[in-house]
C-alpha angles and dihedrals in degrees: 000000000000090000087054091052093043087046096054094047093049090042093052094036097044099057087046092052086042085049097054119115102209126196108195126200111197129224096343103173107236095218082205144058099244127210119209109178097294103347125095120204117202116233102260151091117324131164108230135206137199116186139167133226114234091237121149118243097357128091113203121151120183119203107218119189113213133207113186087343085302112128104227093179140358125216130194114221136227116225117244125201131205129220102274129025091210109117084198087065100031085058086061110029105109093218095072114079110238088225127033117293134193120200137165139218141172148212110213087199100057103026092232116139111197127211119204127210117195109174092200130231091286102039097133098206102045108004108193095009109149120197143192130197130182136197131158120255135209117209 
């Protein structure tokens, strides 16, 4: 009966983790100590990594940070949009980076600090996806 069970969950888990489309950063330096539930991780350098289920209809993308290809937290995103939905005027418009970029900031009143994911305007998995991640910080 247990077996059953344990079979189902890693047949339907296996295929979803061989179906991810990842995107890694490598050795980006966390200004911060950062706090996730009941983990604390420790201001430093960590490679991090956004990536993307193949699901069909859904868009959901996870931040992982990494520490010797060890996840060490998870985050969900929030979609961002930007000003026009056009992909004639996103491929010129100057604000958006031509390859991925990865960039922080941080609100001192609410101890948030926010990481933002732009794919650029050649990212071959996800063009003109705008992320937002957000994790709380200790100074």
């Amino acid at each position: 009966m247990y077996g059953v069970g344990i079979y189902l969950i890693l047949a339907f888990i296996c295929p979803l983790a061989g179906q991810m489309k990842a995107m890694k950063f490598r050795g980006i330096n966390i200004p911060y100590t950062l706090k996730h539930n009941d983990t604390v991780i420790e201001k430093g350098k960590y490679d991090i990594e956004i990536s993307m289920p193949e699901t069909s209809g859904v868009r959901i993308f996870y931040l992982r940070i990494l520490k010797k290809n060890k996840a060490l937290c998870i985050l969900d995103s929030t979609i961002m949009h930007y000003d026009t939905e056009a992909t004639s005027q996103l491929r010129n418009d100057p604000n958006i980076p031509d390859k991925p970029r990865l960039t922080m900031g941080r609100n001192p009143v609410s101890k948030k600090l926010y990481i933002y994911f732009e794919s650029g305007k050649h990212s071959p998995d996800y063009p003109f996806t705008k992320l937002r991640f957000v994790i709380d910080y200790i100074e």
